[in-house]
Backbone as JSON Lines, residues from 0, in Angstrom:
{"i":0,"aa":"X","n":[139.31,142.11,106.77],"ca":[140.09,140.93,106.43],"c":[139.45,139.72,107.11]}
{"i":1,"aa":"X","n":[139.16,138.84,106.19],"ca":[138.43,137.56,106.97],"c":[139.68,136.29,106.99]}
{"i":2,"aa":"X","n":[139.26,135.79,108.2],"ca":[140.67,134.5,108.69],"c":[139.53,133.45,108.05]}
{"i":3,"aa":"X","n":[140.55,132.31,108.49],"ca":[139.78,131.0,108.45],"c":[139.01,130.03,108.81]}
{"i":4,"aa":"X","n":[138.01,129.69,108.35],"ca":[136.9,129.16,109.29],"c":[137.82,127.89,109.96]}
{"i":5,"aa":"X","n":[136.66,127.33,110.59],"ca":[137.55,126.27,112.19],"c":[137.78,124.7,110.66]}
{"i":6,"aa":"X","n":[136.9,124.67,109.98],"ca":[136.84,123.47,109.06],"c":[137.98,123.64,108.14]}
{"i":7,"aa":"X","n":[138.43,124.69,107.98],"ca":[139.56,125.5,107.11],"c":[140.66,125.08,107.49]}
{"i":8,"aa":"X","n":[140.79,125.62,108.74],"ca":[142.05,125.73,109.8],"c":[142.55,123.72,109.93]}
{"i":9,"aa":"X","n":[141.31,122.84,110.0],"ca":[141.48,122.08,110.31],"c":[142.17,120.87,109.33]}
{"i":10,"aa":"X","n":[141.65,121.16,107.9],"ca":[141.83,120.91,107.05],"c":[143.5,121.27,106.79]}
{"i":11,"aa":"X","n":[143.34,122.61,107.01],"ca":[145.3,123.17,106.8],"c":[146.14,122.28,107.85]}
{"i":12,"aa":"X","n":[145.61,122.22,108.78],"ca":[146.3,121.29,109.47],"c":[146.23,119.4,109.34]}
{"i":13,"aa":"X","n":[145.64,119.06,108.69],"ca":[145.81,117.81,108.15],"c":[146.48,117.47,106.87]}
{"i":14,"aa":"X","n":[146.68,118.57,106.05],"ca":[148.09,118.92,105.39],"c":[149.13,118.65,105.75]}
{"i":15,"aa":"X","n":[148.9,119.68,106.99],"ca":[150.51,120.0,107.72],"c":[150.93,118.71,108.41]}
{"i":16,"aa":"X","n":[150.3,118.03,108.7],"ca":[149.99,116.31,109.46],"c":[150.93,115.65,108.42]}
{"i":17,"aa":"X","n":[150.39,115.52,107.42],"ca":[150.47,114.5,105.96],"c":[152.04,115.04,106.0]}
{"i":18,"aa":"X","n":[152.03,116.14,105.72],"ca":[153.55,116.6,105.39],"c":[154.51,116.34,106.46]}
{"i":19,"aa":"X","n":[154.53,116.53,107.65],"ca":[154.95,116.06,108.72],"c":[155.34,114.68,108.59]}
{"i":20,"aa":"X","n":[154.57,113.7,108.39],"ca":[154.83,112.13,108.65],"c":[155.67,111.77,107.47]}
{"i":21,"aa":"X","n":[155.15,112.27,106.48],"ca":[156.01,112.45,105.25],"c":[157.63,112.4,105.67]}
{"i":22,"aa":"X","n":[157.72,113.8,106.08],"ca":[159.09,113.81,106.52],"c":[160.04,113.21,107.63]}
{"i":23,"aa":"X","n":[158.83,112.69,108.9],"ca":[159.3,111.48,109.45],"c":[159.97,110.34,108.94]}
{"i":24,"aa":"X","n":[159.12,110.12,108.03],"ca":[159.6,108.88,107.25],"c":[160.64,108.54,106.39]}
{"i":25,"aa":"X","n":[160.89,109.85,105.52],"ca":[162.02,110.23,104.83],"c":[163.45,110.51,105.75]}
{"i":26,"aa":"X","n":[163.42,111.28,107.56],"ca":[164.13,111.18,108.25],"c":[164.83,109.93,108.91]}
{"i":27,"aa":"X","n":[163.85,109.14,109.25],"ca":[164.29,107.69,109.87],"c":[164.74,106.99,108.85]}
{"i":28,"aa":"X","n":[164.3,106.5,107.42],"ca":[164.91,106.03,106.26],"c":[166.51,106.45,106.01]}
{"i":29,"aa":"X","n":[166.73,108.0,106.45],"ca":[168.08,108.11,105.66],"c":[168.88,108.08,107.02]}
{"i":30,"aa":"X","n":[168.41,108.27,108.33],"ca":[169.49,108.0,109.38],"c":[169.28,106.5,110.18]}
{"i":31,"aa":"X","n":[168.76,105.54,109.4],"ca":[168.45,104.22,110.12],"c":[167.7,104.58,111.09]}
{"i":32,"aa":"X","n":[166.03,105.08,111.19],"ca":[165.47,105.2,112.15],"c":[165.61,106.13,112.93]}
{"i":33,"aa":"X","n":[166.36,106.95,113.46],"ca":[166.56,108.01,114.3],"c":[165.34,109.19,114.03]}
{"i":34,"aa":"X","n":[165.16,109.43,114.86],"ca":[163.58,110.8,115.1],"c":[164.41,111.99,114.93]}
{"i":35,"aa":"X","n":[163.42,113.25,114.6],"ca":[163.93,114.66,114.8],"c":[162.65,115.1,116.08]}
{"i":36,"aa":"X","n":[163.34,114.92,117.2],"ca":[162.75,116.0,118.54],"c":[161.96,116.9,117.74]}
{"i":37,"aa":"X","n":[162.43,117.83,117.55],"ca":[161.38,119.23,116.8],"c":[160.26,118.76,116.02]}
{"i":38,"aa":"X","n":[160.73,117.7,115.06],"ca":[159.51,117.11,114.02],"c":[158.28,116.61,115.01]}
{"i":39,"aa":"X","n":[158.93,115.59,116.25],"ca":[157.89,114.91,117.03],"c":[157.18,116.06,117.7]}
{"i":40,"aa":"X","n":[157.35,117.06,117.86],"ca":[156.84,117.97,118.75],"c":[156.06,118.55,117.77]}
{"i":41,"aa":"X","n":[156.12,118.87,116.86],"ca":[155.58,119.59,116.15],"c":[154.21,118.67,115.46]}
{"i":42,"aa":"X","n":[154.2,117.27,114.99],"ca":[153.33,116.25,115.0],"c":[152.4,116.01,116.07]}
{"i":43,"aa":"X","n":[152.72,116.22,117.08],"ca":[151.96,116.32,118.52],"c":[151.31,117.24,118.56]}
{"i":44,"aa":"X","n":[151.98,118.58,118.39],"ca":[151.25,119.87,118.83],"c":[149.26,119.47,117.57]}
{"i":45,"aa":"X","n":[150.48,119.3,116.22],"ca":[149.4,119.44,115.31],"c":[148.53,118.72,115.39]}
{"i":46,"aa":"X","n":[148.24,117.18,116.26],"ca":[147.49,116.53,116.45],"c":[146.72,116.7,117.59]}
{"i":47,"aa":"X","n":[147.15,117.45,118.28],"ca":[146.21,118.05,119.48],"c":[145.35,119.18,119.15]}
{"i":48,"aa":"X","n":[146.0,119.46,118.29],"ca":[145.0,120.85,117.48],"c":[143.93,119.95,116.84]}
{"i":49,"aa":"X","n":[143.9,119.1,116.18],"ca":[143.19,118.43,115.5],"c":[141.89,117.52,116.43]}
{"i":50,"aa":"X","n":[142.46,117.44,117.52],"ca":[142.0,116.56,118.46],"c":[141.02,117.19,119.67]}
{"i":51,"aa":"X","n":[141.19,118.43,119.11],"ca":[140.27,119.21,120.24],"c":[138.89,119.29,120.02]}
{"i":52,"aa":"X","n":[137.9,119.65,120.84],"ca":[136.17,119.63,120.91],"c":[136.03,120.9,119.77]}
């Protein structure tokens, strides 16, 4: 069984980015601005993944 190369992985995760902010945006729109904790954490994590050597 072959996984995913690192350009793969990275790519899936700039998806997961896009979709993320996506839903930021759609969150703060319908509660006047208010964040979801879990969403921000999860935007972070994925951008540190992204952000590594």
């Amino acid at each position: 069984m072959m996984g995913m190369t690192d350009r793969q992985f990275d790519a899936h995760n700039k998806t997961l980015l896009r979709v993320y902010e996506d839903i930021r945006k759609e969150i703060e729109q319908l509660t006047g601005g208010k964040k979801s904790e879990k969403l921000e954490i999860l935007i972070k994590d994925t951008m540190d993944s992204l952000n590594r050597p």
